[in-house]
C-alpha positions as CSV (number, residue, x, y, z in Angstrom):
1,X,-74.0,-47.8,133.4
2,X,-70.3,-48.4,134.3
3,X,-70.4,-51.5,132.0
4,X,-71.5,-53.6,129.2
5,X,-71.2,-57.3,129.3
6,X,-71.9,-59.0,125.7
7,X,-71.1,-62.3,125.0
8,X,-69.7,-64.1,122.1
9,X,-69.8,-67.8,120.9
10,X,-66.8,-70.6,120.6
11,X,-66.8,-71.0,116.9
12,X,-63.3,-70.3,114.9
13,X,-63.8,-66.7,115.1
14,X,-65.4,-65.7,118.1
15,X,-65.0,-61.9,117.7
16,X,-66.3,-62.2,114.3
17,X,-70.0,-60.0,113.4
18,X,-70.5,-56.2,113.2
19,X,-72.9,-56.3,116.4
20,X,-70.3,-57.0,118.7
21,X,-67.5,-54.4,116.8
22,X,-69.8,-51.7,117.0
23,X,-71.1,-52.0,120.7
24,X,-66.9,-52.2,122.0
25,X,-66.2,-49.2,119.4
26,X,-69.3,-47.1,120.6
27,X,-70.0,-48.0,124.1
28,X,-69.4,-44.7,126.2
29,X,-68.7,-47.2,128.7
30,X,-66.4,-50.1,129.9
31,X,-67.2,-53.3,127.9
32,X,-66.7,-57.0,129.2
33,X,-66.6,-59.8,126.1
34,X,-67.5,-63.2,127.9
35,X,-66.8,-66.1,125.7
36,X,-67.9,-69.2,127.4
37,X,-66.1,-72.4,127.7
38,X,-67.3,-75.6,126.7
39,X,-68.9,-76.5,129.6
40,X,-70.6,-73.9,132.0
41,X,-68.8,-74.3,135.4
42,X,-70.8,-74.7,139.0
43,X,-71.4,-71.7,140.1
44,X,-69.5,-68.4,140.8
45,X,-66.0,-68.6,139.4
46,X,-63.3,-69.3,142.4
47,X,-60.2,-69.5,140.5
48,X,-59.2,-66.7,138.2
49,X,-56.2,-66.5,136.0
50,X,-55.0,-63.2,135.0
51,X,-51.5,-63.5,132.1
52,X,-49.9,-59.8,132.2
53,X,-46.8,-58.9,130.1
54,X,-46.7,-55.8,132.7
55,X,-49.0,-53.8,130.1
56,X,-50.4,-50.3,131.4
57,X,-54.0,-51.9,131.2
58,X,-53.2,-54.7,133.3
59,X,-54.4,-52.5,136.9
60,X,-57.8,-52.4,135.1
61,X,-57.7,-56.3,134.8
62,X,-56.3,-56.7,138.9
63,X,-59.3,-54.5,140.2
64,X,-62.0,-55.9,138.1
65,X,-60.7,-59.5,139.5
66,X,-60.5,-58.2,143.1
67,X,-63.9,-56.6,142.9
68,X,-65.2,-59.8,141.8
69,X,-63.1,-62.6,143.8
70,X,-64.6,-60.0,147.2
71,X,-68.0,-61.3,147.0
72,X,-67.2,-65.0,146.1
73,X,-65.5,-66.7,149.2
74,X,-62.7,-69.7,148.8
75,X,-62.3,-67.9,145.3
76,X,-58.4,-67.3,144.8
77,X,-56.7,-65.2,141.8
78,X,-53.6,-66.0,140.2
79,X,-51.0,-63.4,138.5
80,X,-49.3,-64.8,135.2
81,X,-46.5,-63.2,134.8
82,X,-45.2,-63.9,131.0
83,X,-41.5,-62.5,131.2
84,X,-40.5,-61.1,127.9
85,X,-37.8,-62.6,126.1
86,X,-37.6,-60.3,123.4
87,X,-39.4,-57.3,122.2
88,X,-43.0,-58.9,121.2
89,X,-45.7,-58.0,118.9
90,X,-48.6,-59.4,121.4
91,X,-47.8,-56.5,123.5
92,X,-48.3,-53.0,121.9
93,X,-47.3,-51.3,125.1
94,X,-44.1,-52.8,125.3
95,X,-41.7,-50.2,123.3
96,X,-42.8,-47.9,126.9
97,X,-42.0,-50.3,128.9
98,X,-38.6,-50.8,130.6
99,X,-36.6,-54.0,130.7
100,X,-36.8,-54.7,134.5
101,X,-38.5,-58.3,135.0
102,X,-42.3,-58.1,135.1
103,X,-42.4,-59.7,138.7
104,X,-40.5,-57.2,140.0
105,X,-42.3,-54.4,138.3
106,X,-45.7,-56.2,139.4
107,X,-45.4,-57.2,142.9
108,X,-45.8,-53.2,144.2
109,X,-48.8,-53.4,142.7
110,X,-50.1,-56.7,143.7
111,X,-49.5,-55.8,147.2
112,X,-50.9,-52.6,147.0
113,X,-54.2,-54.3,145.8
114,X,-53.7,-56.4,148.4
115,X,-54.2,-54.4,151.1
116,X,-56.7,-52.0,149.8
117,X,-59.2,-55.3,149.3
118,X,-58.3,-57.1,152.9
119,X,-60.7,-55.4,155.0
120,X,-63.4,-55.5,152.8
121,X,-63.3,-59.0,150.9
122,X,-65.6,-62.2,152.4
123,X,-62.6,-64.1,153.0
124,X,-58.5,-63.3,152.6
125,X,-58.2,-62.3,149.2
126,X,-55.6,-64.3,147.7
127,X,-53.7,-63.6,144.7
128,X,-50.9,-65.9,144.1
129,X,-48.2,-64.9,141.8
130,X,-46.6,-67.3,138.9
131,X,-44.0,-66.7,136.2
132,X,-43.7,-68.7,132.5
133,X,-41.4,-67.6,129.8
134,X,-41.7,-65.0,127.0
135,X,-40.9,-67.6,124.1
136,X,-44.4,-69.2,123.1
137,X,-45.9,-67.4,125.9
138,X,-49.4,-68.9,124.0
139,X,-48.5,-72.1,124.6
140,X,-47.4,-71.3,128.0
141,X,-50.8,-69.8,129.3
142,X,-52.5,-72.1,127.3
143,X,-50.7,-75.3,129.6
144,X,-51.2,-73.2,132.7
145,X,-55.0,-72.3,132.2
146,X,-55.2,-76.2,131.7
147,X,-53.1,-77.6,134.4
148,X,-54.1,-75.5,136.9
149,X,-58.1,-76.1,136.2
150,X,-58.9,-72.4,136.1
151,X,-62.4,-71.8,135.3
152,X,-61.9,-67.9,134.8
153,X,-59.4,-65.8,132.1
154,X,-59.4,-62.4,132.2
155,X,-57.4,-60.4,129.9
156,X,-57.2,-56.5,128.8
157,X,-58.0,-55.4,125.2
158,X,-57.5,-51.9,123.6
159,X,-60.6,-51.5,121.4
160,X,-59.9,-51.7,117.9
161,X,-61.2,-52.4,114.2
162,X,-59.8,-54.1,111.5
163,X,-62.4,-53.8,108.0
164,X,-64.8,-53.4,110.9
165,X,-64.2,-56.6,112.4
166,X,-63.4,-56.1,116.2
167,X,-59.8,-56.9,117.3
168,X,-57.2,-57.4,120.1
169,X,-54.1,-58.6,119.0
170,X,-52.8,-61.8,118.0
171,X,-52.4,-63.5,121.6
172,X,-55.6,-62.7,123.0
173,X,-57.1,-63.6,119.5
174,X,-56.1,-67.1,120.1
175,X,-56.5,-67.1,123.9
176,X,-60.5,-66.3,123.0
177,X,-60.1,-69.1,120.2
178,X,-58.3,-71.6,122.6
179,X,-58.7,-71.4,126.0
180,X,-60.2,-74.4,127.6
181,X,-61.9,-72.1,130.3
182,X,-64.2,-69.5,129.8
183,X,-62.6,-65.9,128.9
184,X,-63.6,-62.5,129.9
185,X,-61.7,-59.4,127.9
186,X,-62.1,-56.2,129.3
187,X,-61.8,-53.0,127.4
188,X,-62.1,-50.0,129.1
189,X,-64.4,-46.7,128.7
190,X,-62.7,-43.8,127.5
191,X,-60.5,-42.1,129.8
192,X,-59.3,-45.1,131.0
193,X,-60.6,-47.8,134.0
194,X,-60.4,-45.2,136.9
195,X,-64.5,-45.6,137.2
196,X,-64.3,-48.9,137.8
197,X,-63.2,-49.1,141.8
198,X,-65.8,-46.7,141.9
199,X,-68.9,-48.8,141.0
């Protein structure tokens, strides 16, 4: 298989239980952690929020969305870009990465994905591109994923354990915990998320 989907529940700790820690730290392939929202939306998802800091997993995140947002017409994805104000914690990437603005460094490869999806997609594939500020970028994805009635977040996690407890970081810990719309965190098979385009 080229990937798992498990999901999880909406209680305080939704990554909380060994089950779901041992099938992300085992699986030999990519794993998708759906945690639903509060109320199951109509249908197929049509509007898709994906928050990036620029990370190196974030291409992963773009292709699975464009692979999905293909099949599903009128479906639209949108490109959070959360500038960084400072060096950040949420980000474990972000010592590599240089201090150009994420838009800039992003829209190469939003275009790129762009075209390689036009001919094939049931409608125009849209992806429309946003910015918020580093500073409380929580809060900031938070008020976007509400305002802008998304009923889709996707987000990329490096798998990891903490006293066998599974864990992604601090901002998609409380992006799971919070988000008023359902959240999908994709972590990707070992040897990275080439496979994927390929499925």
């Amino acid at each position: 298989y080229d990937v798992i989907f498990v999901g999880t529940h909406t209680a305080e700790d939704p990554l909380g239980g060994s089950f779901l820690a041992q099938v992300v730290a085992d699986s030999p392939c990519h794993v998708a952690v759906y945690r639903a929202g509060l109320a199951t939306p109509p249908g197929a998802f049509t509007k898709i929020l994906l928050p990036t800091k620029g990370d190196p997993l974030f291409p992963f995140v773009l292709e699975f969305a464009s692979l999905y947002a293909e099949s599903v017409p009128e479906s639209s994805v949108t490109v959070l870009h959360a500038e960084r104000g400072r060096r950040s914690s949420w980000n474990p990437f972000a010592l590599l990465l240089p201090d150009a603005p994420v838009v800039e460094g992003m829209a190469p490869l939003v275009a790129t994905t762009l075209q390689e999806h036009a001919a094939k997609a049931a409608g125009a594939l849209r992806i429309e591109q946003k910015t918020v500020g580093g500073d409380g970028h929580i809060e900031a994805i938070l008020r976007e994923a509400s305002e802008g009635r998304y009923d889709l977040m996707v987000l990329a996690g490096v798998k990891s354990l903490v006293r066998e407890r599974l864990y992604f970081g601090n901002t998609i810990q409380e992006l799971i915990r919070r988000a008023p719309c359902p959240v999908l965190v994709l972590t990707p098979a070992r040897g990275g998320y080439a496979a994927l385009g390929k499925s």
